[in-house]
C-alpha positions as CSV (number, residue, x, y, z in Angstrom):
1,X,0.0,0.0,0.0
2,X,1.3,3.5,-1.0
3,X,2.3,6.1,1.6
4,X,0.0,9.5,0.7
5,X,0.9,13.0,1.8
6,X,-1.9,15.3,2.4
7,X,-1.3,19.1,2.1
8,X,-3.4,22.2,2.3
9,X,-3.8,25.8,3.0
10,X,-6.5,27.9,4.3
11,X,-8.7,30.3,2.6
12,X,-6.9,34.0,2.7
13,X,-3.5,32.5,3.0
14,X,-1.3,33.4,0.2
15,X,-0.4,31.3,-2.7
16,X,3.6,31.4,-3.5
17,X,2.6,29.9,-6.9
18,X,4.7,31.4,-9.7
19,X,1.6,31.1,-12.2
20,X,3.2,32.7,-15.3
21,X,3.5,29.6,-18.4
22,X,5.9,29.5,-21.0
23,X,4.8,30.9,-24.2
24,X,2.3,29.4,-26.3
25,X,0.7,27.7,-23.5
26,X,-2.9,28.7,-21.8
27,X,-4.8,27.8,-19.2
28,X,-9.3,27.2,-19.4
29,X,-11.1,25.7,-16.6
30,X,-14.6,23.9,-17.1
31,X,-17.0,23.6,-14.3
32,X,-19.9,21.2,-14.8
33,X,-22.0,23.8,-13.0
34,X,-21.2,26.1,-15.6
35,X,-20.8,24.0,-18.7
36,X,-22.5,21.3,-18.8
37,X,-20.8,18.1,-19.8
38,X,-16.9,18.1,-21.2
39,X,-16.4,19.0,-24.3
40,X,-12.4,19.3,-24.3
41,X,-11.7,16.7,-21.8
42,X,-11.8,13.0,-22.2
43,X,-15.8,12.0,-21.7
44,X,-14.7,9.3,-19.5
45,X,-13.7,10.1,-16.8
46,X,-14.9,13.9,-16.6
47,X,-18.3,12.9,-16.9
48,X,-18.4,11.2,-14.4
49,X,-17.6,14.2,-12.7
50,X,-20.7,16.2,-14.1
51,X,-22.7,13.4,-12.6
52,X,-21.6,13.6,-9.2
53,X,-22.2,17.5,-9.6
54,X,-25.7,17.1,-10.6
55,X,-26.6,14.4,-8.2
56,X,-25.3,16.5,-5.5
57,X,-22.6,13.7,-4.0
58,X,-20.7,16.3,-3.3
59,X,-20.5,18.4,-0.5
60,X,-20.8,21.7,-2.5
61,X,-21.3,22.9,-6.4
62,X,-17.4,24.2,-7.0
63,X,-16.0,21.0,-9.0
64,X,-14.2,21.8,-11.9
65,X,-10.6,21.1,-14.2
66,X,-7.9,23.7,-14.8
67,X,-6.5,22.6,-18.2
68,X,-3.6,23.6,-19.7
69,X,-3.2,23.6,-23.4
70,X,-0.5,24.0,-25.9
71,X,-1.9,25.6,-28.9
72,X,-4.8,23.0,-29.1
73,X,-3.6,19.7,-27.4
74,X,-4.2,19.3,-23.8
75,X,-1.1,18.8,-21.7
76,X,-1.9,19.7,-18.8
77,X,-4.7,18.8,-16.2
78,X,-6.1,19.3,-12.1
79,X,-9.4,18.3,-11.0
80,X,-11.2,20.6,-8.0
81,X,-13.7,18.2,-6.4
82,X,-15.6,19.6,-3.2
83,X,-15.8,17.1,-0.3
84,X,-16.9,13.1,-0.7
85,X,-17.1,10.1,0.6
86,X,-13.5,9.2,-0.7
87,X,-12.4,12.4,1.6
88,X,-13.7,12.3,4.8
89,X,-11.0,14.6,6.3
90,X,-12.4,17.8,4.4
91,X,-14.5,19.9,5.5
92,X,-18.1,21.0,3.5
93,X,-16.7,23.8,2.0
94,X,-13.1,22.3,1.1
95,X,-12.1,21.8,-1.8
96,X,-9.1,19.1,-3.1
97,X,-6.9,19.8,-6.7
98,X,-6.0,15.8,-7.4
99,X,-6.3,13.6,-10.4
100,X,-3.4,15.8,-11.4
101,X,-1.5,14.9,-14.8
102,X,1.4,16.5,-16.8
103,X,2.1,15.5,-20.5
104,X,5.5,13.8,-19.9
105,X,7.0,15.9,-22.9
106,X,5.3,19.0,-20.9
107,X,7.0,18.2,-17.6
108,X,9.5,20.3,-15.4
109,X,8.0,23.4,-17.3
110,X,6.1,24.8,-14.3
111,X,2.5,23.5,-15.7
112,X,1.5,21.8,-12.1
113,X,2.6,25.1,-10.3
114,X,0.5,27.4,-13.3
115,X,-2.6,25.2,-12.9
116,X,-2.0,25.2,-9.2
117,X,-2.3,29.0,-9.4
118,X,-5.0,29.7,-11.4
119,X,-7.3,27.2,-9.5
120,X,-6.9,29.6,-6.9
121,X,-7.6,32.3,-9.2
122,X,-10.8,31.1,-10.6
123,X,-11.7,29.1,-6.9
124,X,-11.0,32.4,-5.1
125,X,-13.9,32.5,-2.4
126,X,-15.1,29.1,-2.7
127,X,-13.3,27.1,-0.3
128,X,-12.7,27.2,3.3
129,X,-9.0,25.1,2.3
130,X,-8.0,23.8,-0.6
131,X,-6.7,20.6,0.1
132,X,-3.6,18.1,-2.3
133,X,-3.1,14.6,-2.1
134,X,0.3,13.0,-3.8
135,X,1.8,9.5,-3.2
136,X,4.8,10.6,-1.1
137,X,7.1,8.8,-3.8
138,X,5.8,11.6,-6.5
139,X,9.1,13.8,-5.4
140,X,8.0,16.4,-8.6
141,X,4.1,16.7,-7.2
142,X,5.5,17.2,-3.6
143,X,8.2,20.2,-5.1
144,X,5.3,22.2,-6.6
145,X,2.9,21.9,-3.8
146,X,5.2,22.8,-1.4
147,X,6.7,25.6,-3.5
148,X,3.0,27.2,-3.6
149,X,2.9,27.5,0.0
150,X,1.1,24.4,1.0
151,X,1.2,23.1,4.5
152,X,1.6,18.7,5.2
153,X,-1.2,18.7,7.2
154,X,-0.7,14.5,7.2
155,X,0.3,11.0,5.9
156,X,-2.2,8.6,5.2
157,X,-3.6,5.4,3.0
158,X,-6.1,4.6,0.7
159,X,-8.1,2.3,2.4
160,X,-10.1,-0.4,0.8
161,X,-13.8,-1.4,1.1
162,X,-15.1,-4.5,0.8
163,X,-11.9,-5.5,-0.8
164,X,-12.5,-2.9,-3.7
165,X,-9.7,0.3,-3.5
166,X,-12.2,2.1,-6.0
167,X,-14.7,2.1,-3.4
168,X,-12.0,3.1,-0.7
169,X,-11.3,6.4,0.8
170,X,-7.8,8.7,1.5
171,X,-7.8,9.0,5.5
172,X,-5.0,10.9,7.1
173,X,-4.0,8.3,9.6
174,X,-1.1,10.7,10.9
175,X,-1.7,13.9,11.1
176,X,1.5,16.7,10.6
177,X,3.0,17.4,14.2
C-alpha cells in the first residue's frame, strides 16, 4: 500500500505559486455547473464528474478542471472536487486539486505550479481550504505543492472497502505534528 501526503492551505493565505506559463501555453477551466458536460476533456472520466455534480454527492457545487493547453492539445490537467465520501477529512466547504497529470513531454515546465495557481484564481472564495493529495514517492508533485505554500497537514492510505480500492477512501491516519 502506498504512503500519501496530504497538504493544504487555508482560505486567505497566500499562494507562493509562480503562475506565469511559458509561451504558447494557456490555461481554461470547465465547471460542470457552468458548462455542462466536457467538451475538451476525455468523456470518461470527466463525466463522471458532471454526474456527481448534478446528483449533489458532493458536499458543494465548486467541481471543476484547470486545463492547460499547448496551442490546441491538452497537456496539462487538475481536477477541483468539493468534499466526498473518498475524503472524509475535508470539511463542506473544502475543496481538493487531485487527479493531477502533466504530459511527460510538458514536464519540469512549471505547468503543475501554473494550474496550481489559477485554481486559486478562478476558486478564489469558494473554499474554506484547498486541500492536495500526492503518493509521497511523486518527489515532482511534492516540489510544486510545497513551492506554492502548502502546509503537510498529514500521511495517510487509501483504504479499501469490501476488498474494492475504487470504493476506498484517503484517511489521514497521521496527522503533521
Amino acid at each position: 500500500m502506498s504512503r500519501h501526503l496530504f497538504y493544504r492551505i487555508d482560505a486567505g493565505r497566500p499562494v507562493a505559486c509562480d503562475a506565469a506559463l511559458p509561451p504558447g501555453y494557456r490555461v481554461e477551466t470547465w465547471r460542470p455547473q457552468r458548462d455542462g458536460l466536457p467538451d475538451r476533456l476525455p468523456y470518461r472520466p470527466f463525466a463522471i464528474w458532471w454526474l456527481f455534480d448534478r446528483l449533489g454527492l458532493f458536499a458543494n457545487r465548486n467541481a471543476g478542471v484547470a486545463m492547460i493547453f499547448d496551442g490546441q492539445r491538452l497537456v496539462h490537467r487538475s481536477l477541483v472536487t468539493p468534499r466526498w465520501y473518498r475524503f472524509p477529512d475535508m470539511g463542506a466547504r473544502d475543496l481538493q486539486i487531485g487527479d493531477t497529470w502533466t504530459e511527460p513531454e510538458h514536464r519540469g515546465r512549471g505547468l503543475a505550479k501554473a494550474a496550481i495557481g489559477a485554481i486559486h484564481d478562478q476558486w478564489a472564495g469558494q473554499y474554506e481550504r484547498m486541500w492536495y493529495l500526492t503518493e509521497a514517492s511523486n518527489e515532482a508533485s511534492v516540489r510544486a505543492i510545497e513551492a506554492c505554500g502548502y502546509a503537510l497537514a498529514g500521511t495517510g492510505e487509501r483504504t479499501r472497502r469490501l476488498g474494492l480500492s475504487a470504493l476506498g477512501r484517503f484517511v489521514i491516519t497521521e496527522p503533521a505534528g
